[in-house]
VOPA-873981 format. One record per atom (N, C-alpha, C, O): residue in one letter; residue number from 1; atom name; z, x, y. Coordinates in pm, whole numbers, plus 50000, padded with zeros to 5 digits. Layout:
BEGIN
code; pos; site; pz; px; py
a; NUM; CA; Z; X; Y;
...
***
This chain:
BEGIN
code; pos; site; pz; px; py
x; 1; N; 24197; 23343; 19815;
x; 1; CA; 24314; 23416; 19769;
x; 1; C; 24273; 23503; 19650;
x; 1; O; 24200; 23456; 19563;
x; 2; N; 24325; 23647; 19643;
x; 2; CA; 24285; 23701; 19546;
x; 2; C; 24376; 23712; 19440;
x; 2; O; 24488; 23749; 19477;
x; 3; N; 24367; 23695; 19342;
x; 3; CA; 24471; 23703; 19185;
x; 3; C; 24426; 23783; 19101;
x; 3; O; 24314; 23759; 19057;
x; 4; N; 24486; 23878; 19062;
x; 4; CA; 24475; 24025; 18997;
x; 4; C; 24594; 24041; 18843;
x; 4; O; 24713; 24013; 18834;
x; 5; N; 24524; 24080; 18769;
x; 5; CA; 24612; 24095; 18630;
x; 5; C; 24655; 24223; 18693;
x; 5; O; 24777; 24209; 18703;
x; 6; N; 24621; 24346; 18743;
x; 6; CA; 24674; 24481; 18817;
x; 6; C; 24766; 24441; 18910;
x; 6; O; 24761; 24352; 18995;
x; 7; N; 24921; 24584; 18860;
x; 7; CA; 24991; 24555; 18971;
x; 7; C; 25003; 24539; 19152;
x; 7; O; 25081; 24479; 19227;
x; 8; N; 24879; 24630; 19174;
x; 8; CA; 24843; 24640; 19306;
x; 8; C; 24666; 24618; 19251;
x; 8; O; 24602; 24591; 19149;
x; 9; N; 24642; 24657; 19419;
x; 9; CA; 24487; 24647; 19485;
x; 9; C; 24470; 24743; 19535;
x; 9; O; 24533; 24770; 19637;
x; 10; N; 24363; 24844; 19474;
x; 10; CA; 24264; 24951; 19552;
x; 10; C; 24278; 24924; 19648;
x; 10; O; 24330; 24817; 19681;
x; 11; N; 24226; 25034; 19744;
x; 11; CA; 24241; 24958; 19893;
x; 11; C; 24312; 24920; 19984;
x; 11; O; 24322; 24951; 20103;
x; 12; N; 24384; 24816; 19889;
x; 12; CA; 24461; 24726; 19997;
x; 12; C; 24626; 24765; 19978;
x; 12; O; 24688; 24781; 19873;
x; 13; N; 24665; 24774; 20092;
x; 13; CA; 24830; 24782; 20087;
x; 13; C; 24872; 24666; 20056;
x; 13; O; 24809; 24575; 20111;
x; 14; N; 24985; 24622; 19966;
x; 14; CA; 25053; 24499; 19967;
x; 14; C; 25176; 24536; 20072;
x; 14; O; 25250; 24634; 20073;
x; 15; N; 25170; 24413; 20164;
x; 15; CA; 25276; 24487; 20293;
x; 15; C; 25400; 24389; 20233;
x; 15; O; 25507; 24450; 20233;
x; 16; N; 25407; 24273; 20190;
x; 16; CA; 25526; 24201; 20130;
x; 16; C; 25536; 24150; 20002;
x; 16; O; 25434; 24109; 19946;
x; 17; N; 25633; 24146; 19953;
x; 17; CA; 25629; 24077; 19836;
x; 17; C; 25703; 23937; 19856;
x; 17; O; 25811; 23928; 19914;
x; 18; N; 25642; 23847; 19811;
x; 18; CA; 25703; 23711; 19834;
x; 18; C; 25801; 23620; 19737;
x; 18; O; 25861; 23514; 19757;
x; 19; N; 25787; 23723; 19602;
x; 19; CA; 25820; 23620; 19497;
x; 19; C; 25755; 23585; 19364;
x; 19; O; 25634; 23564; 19373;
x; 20; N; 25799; 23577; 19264;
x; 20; CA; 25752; 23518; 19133;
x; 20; C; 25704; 23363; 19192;
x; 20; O; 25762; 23293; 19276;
x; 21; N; 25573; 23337; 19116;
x; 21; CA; 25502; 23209; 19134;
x; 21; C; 25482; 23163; 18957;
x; 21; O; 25531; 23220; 18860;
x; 22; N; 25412; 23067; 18960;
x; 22; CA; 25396; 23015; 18801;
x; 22; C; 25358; 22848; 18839;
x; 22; O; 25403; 22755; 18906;
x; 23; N; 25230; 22885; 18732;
x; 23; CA; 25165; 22723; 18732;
x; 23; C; 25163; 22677; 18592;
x; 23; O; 25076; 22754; 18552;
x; 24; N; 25190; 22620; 18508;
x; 24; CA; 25167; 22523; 18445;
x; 24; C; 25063; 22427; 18384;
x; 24; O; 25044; 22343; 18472;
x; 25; N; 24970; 22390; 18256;
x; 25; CA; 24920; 22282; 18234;
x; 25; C; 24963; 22273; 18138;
x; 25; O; 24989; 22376; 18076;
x; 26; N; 24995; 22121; 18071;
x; 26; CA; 25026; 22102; 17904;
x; 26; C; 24911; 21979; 17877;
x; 26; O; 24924; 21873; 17938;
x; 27; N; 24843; 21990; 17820;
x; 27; CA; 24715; 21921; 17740;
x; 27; C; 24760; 21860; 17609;
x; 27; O; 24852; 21905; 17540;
x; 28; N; 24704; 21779; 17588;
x; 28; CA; 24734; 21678; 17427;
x; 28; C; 24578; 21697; 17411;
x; 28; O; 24498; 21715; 17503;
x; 29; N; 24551; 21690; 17263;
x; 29; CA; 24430; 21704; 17206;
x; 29; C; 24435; 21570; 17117;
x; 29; O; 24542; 21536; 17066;
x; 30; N; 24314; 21493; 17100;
x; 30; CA; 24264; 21430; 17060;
x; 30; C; 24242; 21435; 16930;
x; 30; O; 24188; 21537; 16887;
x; 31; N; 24283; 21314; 16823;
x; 31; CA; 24233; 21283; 16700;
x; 31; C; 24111; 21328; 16661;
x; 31; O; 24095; 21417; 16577;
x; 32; N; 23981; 21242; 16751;
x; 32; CA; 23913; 21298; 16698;
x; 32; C; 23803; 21497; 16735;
x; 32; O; 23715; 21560; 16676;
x; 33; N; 23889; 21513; 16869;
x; 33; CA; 23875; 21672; 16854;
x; 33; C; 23917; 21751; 16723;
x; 33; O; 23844; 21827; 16658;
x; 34; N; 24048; 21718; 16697;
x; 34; CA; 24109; 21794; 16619;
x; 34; C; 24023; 21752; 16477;
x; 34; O; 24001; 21856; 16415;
x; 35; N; 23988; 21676; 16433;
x; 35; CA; 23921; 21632; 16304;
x; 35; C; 23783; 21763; 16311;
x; 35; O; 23772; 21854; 16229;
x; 36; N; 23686; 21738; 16438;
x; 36; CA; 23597; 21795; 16502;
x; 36; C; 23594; 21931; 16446;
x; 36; O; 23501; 21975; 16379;
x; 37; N; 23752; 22023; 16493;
x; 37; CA; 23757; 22131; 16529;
x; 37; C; 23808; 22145; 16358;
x; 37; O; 23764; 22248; 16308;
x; 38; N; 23881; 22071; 16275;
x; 38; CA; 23919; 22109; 16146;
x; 38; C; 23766; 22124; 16074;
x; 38; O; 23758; 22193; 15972;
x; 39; N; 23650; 22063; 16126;
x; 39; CA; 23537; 22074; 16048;
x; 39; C; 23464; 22216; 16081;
x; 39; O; 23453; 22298; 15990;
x; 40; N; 23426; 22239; 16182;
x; 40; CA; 23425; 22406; 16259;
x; 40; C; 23480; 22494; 16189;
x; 40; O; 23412; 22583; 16137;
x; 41; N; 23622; 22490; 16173;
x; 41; CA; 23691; 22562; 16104;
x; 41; C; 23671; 22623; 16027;
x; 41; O; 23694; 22744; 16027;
x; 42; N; 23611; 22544; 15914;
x; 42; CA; 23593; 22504; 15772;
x; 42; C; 23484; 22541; 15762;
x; 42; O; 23454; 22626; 15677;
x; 43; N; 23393; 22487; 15848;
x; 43; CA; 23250; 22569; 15783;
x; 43; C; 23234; 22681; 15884;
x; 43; O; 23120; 22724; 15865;
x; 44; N; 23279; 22735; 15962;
x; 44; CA; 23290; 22851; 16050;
x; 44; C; 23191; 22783; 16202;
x; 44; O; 23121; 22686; 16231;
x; 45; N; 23241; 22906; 16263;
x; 45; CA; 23199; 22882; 16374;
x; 45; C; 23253; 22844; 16482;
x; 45; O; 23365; 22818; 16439;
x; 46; N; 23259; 22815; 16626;
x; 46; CA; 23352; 22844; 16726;
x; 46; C; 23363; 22674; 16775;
x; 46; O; 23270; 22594; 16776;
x; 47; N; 23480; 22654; 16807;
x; 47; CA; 23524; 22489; 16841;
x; 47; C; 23532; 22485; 16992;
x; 47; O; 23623; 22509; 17071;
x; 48; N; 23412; 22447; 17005;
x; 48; CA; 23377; 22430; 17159;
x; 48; C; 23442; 22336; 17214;
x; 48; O; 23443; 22340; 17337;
x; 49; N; 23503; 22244; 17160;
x; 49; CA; 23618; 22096; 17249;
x; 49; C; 23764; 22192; 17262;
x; 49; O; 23838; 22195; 17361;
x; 50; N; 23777; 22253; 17160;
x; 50; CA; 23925; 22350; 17203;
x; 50; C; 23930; 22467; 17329;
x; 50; O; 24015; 22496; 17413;
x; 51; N; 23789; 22517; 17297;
x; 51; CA; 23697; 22584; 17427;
x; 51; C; 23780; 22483; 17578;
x; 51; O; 23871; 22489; 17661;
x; 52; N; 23681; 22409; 17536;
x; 52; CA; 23682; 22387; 17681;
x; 52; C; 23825; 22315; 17709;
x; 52; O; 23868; 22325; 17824;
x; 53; N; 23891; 22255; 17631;
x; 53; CA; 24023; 22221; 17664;
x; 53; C; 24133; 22361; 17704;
x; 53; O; 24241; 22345; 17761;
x; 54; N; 24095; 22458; 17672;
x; 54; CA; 24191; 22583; 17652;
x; 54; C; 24158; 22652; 17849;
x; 54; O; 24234; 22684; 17940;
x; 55; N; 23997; 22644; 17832;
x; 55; CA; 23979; 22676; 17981;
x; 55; C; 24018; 22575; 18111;
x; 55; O; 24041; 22601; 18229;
x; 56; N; 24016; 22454; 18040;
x; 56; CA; 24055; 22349; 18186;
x; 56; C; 24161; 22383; 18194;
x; 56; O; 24196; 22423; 18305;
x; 57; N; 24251; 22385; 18092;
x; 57; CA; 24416; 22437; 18086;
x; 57; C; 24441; 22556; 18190;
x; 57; O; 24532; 22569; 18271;
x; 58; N; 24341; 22630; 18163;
x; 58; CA; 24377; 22771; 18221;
x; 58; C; 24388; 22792; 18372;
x; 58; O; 24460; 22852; 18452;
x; 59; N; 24245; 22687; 18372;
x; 59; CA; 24203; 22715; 18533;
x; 59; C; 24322; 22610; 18554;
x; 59; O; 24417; 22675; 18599;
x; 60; N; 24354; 22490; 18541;
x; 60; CA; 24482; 22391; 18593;
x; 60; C; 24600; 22517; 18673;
x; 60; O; 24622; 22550; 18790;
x; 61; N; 24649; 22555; 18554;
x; 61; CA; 24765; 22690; 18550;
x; 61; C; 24731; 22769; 18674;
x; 61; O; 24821; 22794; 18755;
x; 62; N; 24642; 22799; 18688;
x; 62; CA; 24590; 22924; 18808;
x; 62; C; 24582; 22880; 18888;
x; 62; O; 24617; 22954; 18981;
x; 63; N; 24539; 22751; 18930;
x; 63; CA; 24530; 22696; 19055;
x; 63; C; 24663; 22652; 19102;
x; 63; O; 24706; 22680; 19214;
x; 64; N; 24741; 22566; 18995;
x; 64; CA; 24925; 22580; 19074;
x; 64; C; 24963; 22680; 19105;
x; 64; O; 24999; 22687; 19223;
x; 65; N; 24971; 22786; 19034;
x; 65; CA; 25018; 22916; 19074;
x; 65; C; 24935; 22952; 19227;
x; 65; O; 24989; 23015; 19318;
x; 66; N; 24837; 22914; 19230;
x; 66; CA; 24762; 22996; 19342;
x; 66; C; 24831; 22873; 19470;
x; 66; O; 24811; 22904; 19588;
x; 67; N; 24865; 22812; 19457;
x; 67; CA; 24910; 22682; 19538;
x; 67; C; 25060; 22732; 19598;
x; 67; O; 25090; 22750; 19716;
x; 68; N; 25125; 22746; 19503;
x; 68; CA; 25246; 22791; 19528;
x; 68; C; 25258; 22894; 19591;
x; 68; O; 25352; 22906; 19670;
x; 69; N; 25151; 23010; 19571;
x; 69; CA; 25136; 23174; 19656;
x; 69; C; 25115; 23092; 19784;
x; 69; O; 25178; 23139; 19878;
x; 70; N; 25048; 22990; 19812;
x; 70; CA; 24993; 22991; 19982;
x; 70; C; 25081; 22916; 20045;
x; 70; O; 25079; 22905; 20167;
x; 71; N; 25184; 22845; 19955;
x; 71; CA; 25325; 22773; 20040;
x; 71; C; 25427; 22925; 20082;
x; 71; O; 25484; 22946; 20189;
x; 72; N; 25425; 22988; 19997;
x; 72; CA; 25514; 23094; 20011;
x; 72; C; 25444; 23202; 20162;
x; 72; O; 25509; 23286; 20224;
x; 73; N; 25285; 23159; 20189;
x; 73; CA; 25266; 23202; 20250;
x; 73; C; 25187; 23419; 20237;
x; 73; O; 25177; 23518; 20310;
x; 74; N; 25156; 23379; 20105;
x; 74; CA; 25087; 23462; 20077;
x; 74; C; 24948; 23448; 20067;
x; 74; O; 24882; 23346; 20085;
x; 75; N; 24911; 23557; 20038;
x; 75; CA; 24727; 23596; 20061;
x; 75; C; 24661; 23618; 19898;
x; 75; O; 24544; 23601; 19866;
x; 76; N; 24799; 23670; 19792;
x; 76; CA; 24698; 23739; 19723;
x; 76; C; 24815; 23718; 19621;
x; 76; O; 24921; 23672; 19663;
x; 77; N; 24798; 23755; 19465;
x; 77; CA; 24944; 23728; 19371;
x; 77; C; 24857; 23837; 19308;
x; 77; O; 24739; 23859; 19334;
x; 78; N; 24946; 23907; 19211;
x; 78; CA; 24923; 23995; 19126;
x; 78; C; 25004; 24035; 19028;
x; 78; O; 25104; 23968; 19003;
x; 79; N; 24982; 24124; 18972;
x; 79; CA; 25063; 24086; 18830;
x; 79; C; 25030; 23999; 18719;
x; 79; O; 25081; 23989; 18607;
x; 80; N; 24914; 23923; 18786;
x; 80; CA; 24910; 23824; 18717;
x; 80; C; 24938; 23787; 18507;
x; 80; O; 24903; 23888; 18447;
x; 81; N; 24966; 23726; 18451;
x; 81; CA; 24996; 23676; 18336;
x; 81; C; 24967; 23581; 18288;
x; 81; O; 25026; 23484; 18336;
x; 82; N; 24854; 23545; 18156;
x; 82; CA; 24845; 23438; 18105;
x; 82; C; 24915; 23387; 17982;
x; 82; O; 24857; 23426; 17881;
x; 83; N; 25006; 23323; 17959;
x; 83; CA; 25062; 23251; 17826;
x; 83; C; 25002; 23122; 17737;
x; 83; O; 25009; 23002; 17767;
x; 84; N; 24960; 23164; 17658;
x; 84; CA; 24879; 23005; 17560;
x; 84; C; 25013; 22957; 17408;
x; 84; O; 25065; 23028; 17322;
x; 85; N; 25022; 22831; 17434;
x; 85; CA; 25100; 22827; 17326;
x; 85; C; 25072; 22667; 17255;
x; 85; O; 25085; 22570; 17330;
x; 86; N; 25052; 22656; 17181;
x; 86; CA; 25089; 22505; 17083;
x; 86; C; 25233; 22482; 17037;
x; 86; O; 25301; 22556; 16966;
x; 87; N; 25265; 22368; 17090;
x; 87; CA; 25335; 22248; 17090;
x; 87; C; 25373; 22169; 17050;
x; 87; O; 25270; 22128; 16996;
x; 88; N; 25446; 22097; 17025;
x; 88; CA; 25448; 21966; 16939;
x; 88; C; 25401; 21945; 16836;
x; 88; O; 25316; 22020; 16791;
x; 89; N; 25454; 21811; 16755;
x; 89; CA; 25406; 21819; 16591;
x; 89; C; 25274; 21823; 16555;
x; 89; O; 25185; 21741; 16578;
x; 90; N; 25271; 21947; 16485;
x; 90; CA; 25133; 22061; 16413;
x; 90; C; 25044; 22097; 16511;
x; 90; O; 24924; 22084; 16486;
x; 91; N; 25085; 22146; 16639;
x; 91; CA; 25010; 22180; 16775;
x; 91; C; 24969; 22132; 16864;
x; 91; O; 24920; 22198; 16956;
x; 92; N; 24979; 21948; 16861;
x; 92; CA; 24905; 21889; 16920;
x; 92; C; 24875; 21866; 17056;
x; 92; O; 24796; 21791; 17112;
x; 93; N; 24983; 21976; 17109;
x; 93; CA; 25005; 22010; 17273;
x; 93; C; 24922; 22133; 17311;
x; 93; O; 24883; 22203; 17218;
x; 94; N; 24896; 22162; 17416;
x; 94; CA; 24871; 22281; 17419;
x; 94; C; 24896; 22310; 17607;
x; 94; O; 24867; 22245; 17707;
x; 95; N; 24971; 22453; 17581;
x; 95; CA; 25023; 22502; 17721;
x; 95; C; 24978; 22614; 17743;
x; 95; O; 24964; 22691; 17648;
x; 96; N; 24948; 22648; 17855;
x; 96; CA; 24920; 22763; 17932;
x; 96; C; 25019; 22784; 18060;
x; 96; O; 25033; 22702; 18151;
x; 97; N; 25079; 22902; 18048;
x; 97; CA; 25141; 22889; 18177;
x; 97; C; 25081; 23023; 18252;
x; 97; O; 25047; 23106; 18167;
x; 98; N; 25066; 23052; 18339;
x; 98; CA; 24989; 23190; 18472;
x; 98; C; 25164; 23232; 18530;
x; 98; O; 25240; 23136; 18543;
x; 99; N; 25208; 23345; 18555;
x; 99; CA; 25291; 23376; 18642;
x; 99; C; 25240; 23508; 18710;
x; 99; O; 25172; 23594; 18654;
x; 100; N; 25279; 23511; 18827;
x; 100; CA; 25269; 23654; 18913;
x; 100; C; 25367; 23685; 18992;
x; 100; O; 25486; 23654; 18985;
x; 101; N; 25305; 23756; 19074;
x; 101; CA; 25390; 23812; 19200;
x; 101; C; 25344; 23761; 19302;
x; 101; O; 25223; 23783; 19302;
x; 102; N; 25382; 23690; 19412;
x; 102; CA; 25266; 23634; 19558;
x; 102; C; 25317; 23770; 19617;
x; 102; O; 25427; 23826; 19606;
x; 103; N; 25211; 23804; 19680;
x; 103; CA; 25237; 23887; 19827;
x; 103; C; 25098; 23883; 19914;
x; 103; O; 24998; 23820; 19880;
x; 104; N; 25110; 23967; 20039;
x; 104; CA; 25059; 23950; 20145;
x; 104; C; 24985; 24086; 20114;
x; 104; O; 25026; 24184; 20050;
x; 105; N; 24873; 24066; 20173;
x; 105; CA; 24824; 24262; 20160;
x; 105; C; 24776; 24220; 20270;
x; 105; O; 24791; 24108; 20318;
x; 106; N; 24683; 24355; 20338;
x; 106; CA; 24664; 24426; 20453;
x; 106; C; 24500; 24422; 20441;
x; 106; O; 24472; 24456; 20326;
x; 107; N; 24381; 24393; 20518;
x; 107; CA; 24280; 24430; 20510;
x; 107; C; 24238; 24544; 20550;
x; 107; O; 24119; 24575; 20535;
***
């Protein structure tokens, strides 16, 4: 299935539109990440446990969404949209939500 931040596809005709889709992950971070990542912080440099918690999040999100396009019976979503947000008391959540458009295109 193809998923595109562009409203359309070169190329390809979108012959239907199916619908707004949207996937979801919400993540809790860990005591001692967050201690981890307050030390990073502090002496600089990039917090690779938030890294990779931020990307599992992401890909989670994209793959419901992409789940939901192929119940609806689509090929391809576009439009696509990523949302990142912290959560709960002093961030300790963290959400990503993906929304698009499902549709069908034409090869």
């Amino acid at each position: 299935m193809i998923v595109t931040t562009t409203p359309t596809m070169e190329g390809r005709k979108i012959t239907r539109y199916l619908g707004l889709v949207s996937g979801s992950a919400i993540i809790g971070t860990s005591f001692v990440r967050d201690f981890f990542a307050r030390v990073t912080d502090t002496i600089g440099g990039r917090s690779s446990a938030y890294e990779a918690e931020l990307e599992k999040s992401r890909n989670t999100a994209v793959s419901e969404m992409r789940q939901k396009a192929q119940r609806l019976g689509a090929n391809a979503v576009v439009g696509v949209r990523l949302d990142h947000e912290a959560l709960g008391e002093k961030g300790s959540l963290l959400m990503v939500c993906a929304t698009g458009t499902a549709v069908t295109v034409a090869d």
